[in-house]
C-alpha positions in Angstrom: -8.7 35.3 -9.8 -11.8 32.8 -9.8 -12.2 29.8 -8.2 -15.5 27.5 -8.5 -16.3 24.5 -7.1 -16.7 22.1 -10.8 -18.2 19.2 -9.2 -18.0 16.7 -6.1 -18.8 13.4 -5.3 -22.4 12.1 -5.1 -23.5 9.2 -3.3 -25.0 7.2 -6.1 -28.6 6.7 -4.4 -28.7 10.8 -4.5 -28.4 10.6 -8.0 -31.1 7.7 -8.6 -33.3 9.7 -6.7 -32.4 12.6 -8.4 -33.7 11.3 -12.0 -36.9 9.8 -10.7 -37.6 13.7 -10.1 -35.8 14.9 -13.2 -36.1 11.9 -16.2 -35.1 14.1 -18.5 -31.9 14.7 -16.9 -29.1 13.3 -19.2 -25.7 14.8 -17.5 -24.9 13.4 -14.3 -22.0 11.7 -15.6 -18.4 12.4 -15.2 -18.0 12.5 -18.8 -19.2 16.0 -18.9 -16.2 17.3 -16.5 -13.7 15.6 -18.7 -14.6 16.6 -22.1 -15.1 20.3 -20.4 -11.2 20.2 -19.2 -10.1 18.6 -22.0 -11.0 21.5 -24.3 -9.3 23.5 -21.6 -6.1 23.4 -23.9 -7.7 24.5 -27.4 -10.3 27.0 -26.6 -10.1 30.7 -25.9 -13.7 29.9 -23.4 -13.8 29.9 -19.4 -13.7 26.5 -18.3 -16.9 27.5 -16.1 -18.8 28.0 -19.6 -16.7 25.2 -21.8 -18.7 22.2 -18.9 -22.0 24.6 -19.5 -21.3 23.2 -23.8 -20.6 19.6 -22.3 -24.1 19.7 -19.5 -25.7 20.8 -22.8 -24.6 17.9 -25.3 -23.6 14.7 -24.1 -23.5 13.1 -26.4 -21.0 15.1 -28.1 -19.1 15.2 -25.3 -18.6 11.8 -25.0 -17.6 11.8 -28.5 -14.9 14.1 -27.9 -13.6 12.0 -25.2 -13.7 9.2 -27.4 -11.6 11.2 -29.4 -8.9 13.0 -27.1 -8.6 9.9 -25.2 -8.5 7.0 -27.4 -8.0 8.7 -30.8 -5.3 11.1 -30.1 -3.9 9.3 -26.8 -4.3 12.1 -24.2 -5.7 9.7 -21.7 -4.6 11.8 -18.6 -8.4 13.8 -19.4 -9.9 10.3 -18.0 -8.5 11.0 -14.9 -11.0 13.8 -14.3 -13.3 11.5 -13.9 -13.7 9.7 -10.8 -15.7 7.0 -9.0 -16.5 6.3 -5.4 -16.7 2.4 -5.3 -17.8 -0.1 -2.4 -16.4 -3.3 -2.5 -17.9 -6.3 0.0 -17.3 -9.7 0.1 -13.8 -10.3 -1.0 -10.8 -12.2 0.8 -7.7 -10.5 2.1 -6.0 -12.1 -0.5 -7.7 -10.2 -3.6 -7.1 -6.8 -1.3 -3.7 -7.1 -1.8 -3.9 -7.4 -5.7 -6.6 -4.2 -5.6 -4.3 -2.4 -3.6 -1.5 -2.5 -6.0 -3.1 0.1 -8.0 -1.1 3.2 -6.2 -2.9 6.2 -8.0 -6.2 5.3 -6.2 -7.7 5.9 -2.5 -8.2 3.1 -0.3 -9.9 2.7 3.1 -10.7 -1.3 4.1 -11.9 -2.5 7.2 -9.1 -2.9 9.9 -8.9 -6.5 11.5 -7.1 -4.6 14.5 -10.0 -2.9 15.4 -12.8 -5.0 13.9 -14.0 -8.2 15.7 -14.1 -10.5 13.0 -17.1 -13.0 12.2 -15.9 -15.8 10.9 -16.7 -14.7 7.2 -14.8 -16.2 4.9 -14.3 -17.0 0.9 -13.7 -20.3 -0.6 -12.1 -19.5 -3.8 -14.1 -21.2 -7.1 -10.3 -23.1 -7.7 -11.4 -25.5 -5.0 -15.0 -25.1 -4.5 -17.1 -28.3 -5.2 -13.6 -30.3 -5.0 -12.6 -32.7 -2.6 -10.0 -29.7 -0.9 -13.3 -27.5 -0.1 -14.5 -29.7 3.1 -10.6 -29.5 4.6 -10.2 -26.2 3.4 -13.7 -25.1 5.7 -12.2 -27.2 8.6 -9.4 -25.6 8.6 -10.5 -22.1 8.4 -12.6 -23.0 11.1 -10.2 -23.9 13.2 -8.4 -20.7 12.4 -11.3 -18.5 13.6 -11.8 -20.6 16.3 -8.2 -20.0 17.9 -9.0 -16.6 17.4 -11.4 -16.0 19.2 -9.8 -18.2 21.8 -6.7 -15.6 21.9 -9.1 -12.9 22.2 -10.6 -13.6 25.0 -7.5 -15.0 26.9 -5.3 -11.9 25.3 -8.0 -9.0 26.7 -7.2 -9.7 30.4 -3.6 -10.2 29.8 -3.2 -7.0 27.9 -5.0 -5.0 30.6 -3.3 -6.5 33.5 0.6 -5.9 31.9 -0.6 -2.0 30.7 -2.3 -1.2 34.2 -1.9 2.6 33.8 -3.2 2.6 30.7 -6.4 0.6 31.4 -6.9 2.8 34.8 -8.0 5.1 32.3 -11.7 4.4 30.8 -10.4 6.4 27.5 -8.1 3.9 26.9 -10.1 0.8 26.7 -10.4 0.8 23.0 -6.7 1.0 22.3 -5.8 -1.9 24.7 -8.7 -4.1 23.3 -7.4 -3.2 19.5 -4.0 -4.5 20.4 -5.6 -8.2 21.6 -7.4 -7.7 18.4 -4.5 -7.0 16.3 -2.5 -9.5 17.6 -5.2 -12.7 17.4 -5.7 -11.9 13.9 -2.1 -13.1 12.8 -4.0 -16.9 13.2 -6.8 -16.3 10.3 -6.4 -16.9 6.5 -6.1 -14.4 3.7 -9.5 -16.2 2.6 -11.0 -14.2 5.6 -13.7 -11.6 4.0 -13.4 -7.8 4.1 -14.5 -4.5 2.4 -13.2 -1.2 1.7 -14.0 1.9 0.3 -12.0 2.9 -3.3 -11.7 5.5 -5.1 -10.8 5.9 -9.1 -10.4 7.4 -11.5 -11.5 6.6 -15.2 -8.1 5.7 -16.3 -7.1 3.9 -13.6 -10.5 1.9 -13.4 -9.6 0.9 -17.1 -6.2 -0.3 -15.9 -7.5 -2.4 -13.3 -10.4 -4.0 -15.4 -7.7 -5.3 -17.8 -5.3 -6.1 -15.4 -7.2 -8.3 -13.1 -9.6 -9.4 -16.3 -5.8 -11.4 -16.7 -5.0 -12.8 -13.0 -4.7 -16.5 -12.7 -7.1 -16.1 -9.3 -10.9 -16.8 -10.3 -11.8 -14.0 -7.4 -9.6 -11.4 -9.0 -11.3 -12.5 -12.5 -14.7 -12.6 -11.1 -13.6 -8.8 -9.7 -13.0 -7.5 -12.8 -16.5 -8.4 -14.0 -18.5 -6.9 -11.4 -16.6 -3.5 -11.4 -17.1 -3.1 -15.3 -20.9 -4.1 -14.6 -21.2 -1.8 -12.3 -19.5 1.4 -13.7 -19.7 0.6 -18.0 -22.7 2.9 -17.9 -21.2 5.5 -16.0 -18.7 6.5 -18.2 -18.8 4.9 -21.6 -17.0 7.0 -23.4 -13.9 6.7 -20.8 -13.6 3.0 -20.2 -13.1 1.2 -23.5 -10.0 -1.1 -23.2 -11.1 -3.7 -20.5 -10.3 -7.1 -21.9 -7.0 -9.2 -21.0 -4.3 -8.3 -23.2 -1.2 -11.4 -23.7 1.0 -8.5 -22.2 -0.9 -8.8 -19.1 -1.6 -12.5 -19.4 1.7 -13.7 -20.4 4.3 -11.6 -19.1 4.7 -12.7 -15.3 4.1 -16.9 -15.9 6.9 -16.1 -19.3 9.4 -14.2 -16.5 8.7 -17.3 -14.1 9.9 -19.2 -16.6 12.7 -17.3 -17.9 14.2 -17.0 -14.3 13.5 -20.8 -13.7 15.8 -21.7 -16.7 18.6 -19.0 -15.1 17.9 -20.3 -12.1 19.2 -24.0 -13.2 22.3 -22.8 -15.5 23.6 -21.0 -12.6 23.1 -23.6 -10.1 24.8 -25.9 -12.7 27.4 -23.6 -12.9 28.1 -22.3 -9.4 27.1 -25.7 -7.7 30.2 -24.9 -5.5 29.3 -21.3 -4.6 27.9 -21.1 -1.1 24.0 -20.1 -1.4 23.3 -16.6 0.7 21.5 -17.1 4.0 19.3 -14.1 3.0 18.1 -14.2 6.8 17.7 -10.7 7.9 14.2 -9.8 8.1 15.5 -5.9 7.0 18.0 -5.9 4.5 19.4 -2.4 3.0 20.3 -4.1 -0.4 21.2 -0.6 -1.9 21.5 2.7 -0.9 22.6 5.6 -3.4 26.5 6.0 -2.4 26.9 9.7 -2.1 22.9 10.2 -0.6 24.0 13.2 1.5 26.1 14.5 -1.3 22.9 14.6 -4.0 20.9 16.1 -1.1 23.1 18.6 -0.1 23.5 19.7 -4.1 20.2 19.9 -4.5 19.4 21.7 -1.5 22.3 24.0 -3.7 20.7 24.1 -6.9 17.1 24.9 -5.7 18.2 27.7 -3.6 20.7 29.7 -6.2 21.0 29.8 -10.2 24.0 26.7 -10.8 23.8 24.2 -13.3 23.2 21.0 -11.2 26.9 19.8 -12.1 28.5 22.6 -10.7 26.0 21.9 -7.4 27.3 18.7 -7.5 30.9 19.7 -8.2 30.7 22.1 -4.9 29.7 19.7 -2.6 32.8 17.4 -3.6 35.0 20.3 -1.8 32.5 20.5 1.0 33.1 18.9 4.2 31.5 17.1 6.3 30.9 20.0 9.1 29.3 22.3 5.9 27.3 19.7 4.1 26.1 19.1 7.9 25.1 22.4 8.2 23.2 23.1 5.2 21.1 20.1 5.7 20.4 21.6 9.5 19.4 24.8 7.7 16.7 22.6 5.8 15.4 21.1 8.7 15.7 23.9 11.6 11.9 24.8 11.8 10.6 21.4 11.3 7.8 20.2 13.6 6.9 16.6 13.4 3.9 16.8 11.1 5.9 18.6 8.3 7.2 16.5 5.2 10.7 17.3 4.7 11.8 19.1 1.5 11.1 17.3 -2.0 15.2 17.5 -2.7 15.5 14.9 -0.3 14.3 12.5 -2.8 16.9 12.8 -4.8 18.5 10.1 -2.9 17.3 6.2 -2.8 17.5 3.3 -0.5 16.6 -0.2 -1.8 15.2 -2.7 1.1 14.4 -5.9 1.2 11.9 -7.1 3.8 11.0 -10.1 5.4 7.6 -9.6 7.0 4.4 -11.0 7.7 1.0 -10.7 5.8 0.1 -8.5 8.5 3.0 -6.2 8.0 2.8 -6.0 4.4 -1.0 -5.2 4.9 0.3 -2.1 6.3 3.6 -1.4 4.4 1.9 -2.1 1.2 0.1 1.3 1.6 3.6 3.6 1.4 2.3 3.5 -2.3 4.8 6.3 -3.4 7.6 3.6 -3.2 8.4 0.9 -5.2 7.3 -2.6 -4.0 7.1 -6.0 -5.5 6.7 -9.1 -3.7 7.4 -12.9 -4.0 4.5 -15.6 -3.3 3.9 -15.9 0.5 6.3 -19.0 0.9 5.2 -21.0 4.2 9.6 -22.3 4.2 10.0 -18.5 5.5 8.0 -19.3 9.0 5.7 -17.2 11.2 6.0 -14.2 13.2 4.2 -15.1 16.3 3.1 -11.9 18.7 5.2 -11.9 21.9 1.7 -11.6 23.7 0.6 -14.6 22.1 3.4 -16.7 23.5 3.2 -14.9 27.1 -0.1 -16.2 27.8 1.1 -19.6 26.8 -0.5 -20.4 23.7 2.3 -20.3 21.1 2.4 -24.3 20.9 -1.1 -24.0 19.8 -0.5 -21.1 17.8 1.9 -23.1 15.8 0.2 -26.3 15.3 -2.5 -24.3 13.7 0.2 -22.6 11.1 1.4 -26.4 10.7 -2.3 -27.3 9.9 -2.7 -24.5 7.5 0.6 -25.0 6.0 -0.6 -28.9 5.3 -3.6 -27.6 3.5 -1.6 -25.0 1.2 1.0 -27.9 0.2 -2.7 -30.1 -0.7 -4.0 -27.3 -2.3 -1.2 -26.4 -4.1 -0.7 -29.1 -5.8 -4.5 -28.7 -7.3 -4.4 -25.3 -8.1 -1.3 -22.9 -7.0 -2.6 -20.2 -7.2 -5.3 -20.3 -4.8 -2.9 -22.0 -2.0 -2.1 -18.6 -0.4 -6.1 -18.4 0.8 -5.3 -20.6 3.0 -2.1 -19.1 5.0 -2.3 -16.9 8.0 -1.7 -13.1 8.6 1.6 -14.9 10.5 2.8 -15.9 7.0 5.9 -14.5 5.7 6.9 -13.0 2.4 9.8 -11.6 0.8 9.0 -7.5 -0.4 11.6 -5.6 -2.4 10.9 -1.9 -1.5 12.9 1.5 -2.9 11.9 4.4 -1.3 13.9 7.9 -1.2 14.6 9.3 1.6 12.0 11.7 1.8 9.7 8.8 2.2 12.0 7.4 5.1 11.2 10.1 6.9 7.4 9.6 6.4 7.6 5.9 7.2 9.4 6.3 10.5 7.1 8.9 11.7 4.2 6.8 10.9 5.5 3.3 11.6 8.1 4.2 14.3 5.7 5.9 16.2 5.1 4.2 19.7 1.3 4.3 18.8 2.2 1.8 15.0 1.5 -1.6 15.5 4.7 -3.5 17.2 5.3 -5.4 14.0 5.5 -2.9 11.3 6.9 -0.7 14.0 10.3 -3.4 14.4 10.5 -3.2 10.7 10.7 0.2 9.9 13.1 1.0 12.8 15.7 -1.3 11.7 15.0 0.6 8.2 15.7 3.9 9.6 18.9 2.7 11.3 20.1 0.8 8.2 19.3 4.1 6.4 21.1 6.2 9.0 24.1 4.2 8.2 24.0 5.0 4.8 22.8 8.5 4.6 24.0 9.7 8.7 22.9 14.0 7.4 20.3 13.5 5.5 18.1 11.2 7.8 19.1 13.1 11.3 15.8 13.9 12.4 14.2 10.3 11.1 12.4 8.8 13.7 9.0 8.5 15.3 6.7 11.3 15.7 6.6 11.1 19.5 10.4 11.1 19.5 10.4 14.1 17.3 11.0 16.6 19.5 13.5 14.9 22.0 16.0 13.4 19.1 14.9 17.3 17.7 16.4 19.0 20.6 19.3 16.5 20.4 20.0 17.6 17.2 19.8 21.6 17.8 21.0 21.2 21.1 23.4 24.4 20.8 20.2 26.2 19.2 16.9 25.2 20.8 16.9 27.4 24.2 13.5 27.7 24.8 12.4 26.1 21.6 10.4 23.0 21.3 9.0 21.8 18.2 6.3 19.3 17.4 
């Protein structure tokens, strides 16, 4: 065995310095690591020798990319390619579009533990219009009440958590939770930056889709990332330009559902609408979860045919299927995943949450999540601590304020309302997960230490999924309840054993 370090990341000013020394250096380029693995599958060299050919010639190696990738198809060899990207200056609002690309890293500057400055984007939609001088005053009035919360949430904070602030250690953490909780009164205008990293075929992806977004921020976006990685990686990044399937697919589904929409409310005018009104909603949960667990646990641990798995567990019951999924989870400590057959089984939600929950949820990016518009008719989740020290009157008359803006702005330009709203806007999320993820998202977000409202949200996940899949999901919960609901559990086995 042999294993040798390929490559890693560079910052970039290394590498400009770099070929002031060295001009003649032509092959610091990711292109050279791709066309070097590509070959991987057709040449009888070691791979350490095959990059050696592509260091030597890149030009040839970028023609072979040119070829595997967009000739033959094989575009996974792009994704050996990879950039580190900073990003500065964009709203909250465009975040959420970047961060829909899952098979990327993200890291963005936290408005829980950031004190913001007031820095804001005016989207091109309504700059130089007559909405751009409200739009301002309003924003300004946003940040304004934050800070105001700030300062009157700081004392408040330290005076309910006493024994936490006796402690010097602790001052951080209480001052991040006044943080965290003024921020639900600032726009999705206000600015941010974050850290990303891509790969070559993902960067592609995102060039064309955001090349196609009706926002002029997420357009503008799209520019300055090909500008500042086209010469990079030519030979990776070809297909950048808005396609109609990007372009026309979600405004020709909006009107699809519009016209259903009508014919069924012509036709069921006398059908009750749903309230809808939970803010957690299991919608669907896979109806024999344990049971598809359980026979998986079955067929990865003996030689059946997945049928037969499937057929033993129909003459298990409940006391045996119980057991075999303790078995699975008896040495468990509360930083272990549990076992990939527990994906095998799904659970459908449907959230009602704020932006600033769905800043957080959003990044559980092995699930499955698509959102409606931020609608202002769903309301605001106000902080409890914000309407303990009296202010949630004024809290709400600036989300009425904003909300009047977004209706003016709206009718200019829809698509660049949402800058407008607070993090205390509401939207409606549809997220499938399996239940391997459950237990990820409750140890994260259920943790006493999450954030109170993405906290409340996945808790009333994990108990709807506890309905639905009672064995499979006994040990979900947060990690520093781990090891009391653990010993709960194995309370017949755990003499002397605790895990976590």
């Amino acid at each position: 065995m042999k294993i040798i370090l390929a490559g890693y990341n560079l910052d970039s000013e290394t590498i400009r310095d770099f070929k002031k020394l060295r001009p003649e250096a032509q092959n610091l380029t990711p292109e050279t690591i791709s066309a070097a693995y590509a070959r991987i599958s057709r040449s009888p060299k070691p791979v350490d020798a095959l990059r050696a050919v592509a260091r030597q010639a890149v030009e040839k190696a970028r023609q072979s990319n040119q070829n595997i990738v967009f000739e033959m198809g094989h575009s996974s060899v792009a994704e050996h390619a990879v950039f580190n990207i900073d990003v500065l200056g964009i709203s909250r609002l465009l975040v959420e579009e970047i961060e829909k690309f899952r098979l990327c890293s993200y890291t963005e500057k936290s408005q829980r533990y950031v004190r913001l400055e007031d820095d804001f984007v005016i989207p091109e939609e309504i700059r130089n219009t007559s909405m751009e001088g409200p739009f301002v005053d309003v924003i300004r009035k946003q940040n304004g009440l934050y800070h105001e919360l700030l300062e009157k949430l700081k004392p408040h904070i330290f005076e309910k958590h006493k024994n936490l602030a006796a402690d010097p250690a602790n001052r951080s953490t209480l001052e991040g939770w006044a943080k965290e909780d003024s921020r639900y009164v600032i726009s999705l205008a206000t600015g941010t930056q974050l850290g990303m990293t891509i790969n070559a075929r993902n960067l592609e992806l995102m060039l064309r889709r955001l090349a196609a977004h009706p926002l002029s921020e997420a357009r503008e976006y799209s520019q300055k990332l090909f500008a500042a990685t086209k010469d990079a990686a030519p030979s990776l990044i070809r297909y950048t330009d808005a396609t109609a399937y990007d372009r026309l697919t979600r405004r020709n589904l909006m009107d699809a559902v519009s016209a259903l929409m009508q014919r069924s409310k012509d036709r069921d005018a006398s059908i009750p609408a749903e309230s809808g009104g939970q803010d957690v909603s299991l919608v669907y949960a896979t109806p024999d979860g344990d049971d598809r667990i359980t026979a998986s646990l079955i067929h990865s641990s003996s030689d059946l045919p997945m049928l037969r798995c499937l057929r033993m567990v129909s003459f298990m019951d409940v006391h045996e299927k119980e057991a075999l999924i303790r078995t699975a989870l008896k040495h468990i400590k509360s930083y272990d995943p549990v076992l990939r057959e527990f994906e095998n089984a799904e659970l459908h939600f449907e959230l009602l949450i704020s932006a600033s929950c769905f800043a957080q949820m959003k990044r559980h990016r092995m699930a499955t999540i698509t959102c409606q518009d931020y609608d202002p008719a769903l309301g605001a989740t106000v902080p409890p601590a914000v309407s303990e020290i009296g202010m949630h009157d004024t809290f709400m008359e600036t989300v009425t304020r904003s909300q009047d803006m977004y209706d003016r702005i709206k009718e200019l330009c829809p698509p660049a309302a949402a800058y407008i709203l607070t993090n205390a806007h509401r939207r409606r999320v549809s997220m499938k997960i399996n239940a391997r993820e459950l237990y990820h998202i409750a140890r994260l977000r259920g943790d006493s230490h999450a954030q109170w409202d993405i906290r409340k949200t996945a808790e009333e996940m994990v108990r709807l999924g506890k309905k639905a899949m009672p064995l499979a999901l006994i040990l979900a919960t947060g990690k520093d309840g781990f090891a009391s609901l653990y010993d709960r559990v194995f309370v017949s086995e755990s003499v002397g054993h605790h895990p976590g």
